[in-house]
C-alpha positions, -999 to +999 in steps of 0.1 A: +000+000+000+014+031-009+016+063+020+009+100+010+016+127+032-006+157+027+009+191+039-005+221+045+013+255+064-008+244+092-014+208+091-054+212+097-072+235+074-065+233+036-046+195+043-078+187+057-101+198+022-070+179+001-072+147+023-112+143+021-106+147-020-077+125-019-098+099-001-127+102-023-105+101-058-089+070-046-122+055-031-136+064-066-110+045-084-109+016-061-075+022-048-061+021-013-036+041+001-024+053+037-031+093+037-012+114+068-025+151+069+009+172+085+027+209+085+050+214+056+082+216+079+072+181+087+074+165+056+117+166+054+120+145+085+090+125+075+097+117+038+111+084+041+087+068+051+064+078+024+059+074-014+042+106-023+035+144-009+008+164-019+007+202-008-017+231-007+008+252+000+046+264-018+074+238-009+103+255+010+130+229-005+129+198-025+119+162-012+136+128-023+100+115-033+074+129-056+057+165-053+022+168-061+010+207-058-025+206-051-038+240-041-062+234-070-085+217-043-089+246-025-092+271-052-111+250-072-091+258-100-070+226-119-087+198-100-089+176-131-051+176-133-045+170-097-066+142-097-051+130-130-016+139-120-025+111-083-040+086-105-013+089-132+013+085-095-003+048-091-008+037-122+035+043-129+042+024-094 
C-alpha cells in the first residue's frame, strides 16, 4: 500500500479539504492508500517513510520523493489535473 503525506502550512485547514478529496478520488478508483495530513516543515523529516507528498501550500526545499501541488483543491481551480496527476502517481508504481 502506498503512504501519501498531505501538507498544508498548518497541518489542519487546507490538508484537511485535500485529504477528504484524496480519499474520495482513490475510493472512486478503487485504490487504497495510507493518507497522513501534517505541517509542511514536517514532511523533510517524515519523507522516508512515504511514497508521495501532496501540498496546498509552496514547498520551502525539494523532497527525495514525488511532489504533487494541489492547491487546486482549495481554489477549485486545476482539480482535473490534480486528480489525474495522483492517479497517473499509481498507475506508474
Amino acid at each position: 500500500m502506498k503512504k501519501i503525506l498531505i501538507a498544508c502550512g498548518a497541518g489542519i485547514a487546507t490538508s484537511t479539504v485535500a485529504t477528504e478529496k484524496v480519499r474520495t478520488l482513490l475510493e472512486k478508483n478503487n485504490i487504497k492508500a495510507d493518507l497522513r495530513q501534517c505541517l509542511i516543515a514536517e514532511v523533510a523529516s517524515l519523507q522516508d517513510n512515504y511514497d508521495l507528498i501532496i501540498s496546498t501550500t509552496m514547498l520551502p526545499q525539494e523532497f527525495k520523493i514525488p511532489v504533487i501541488k494541489a492547491l487546486g483543491y482549495i481554489s477549485g481551480i486545476g482539480v482535473e489535473k490534480i486528480d489525474a496527476a495522483i492517479l497517473s502517481f499509481f498507475e506508474e508504481k
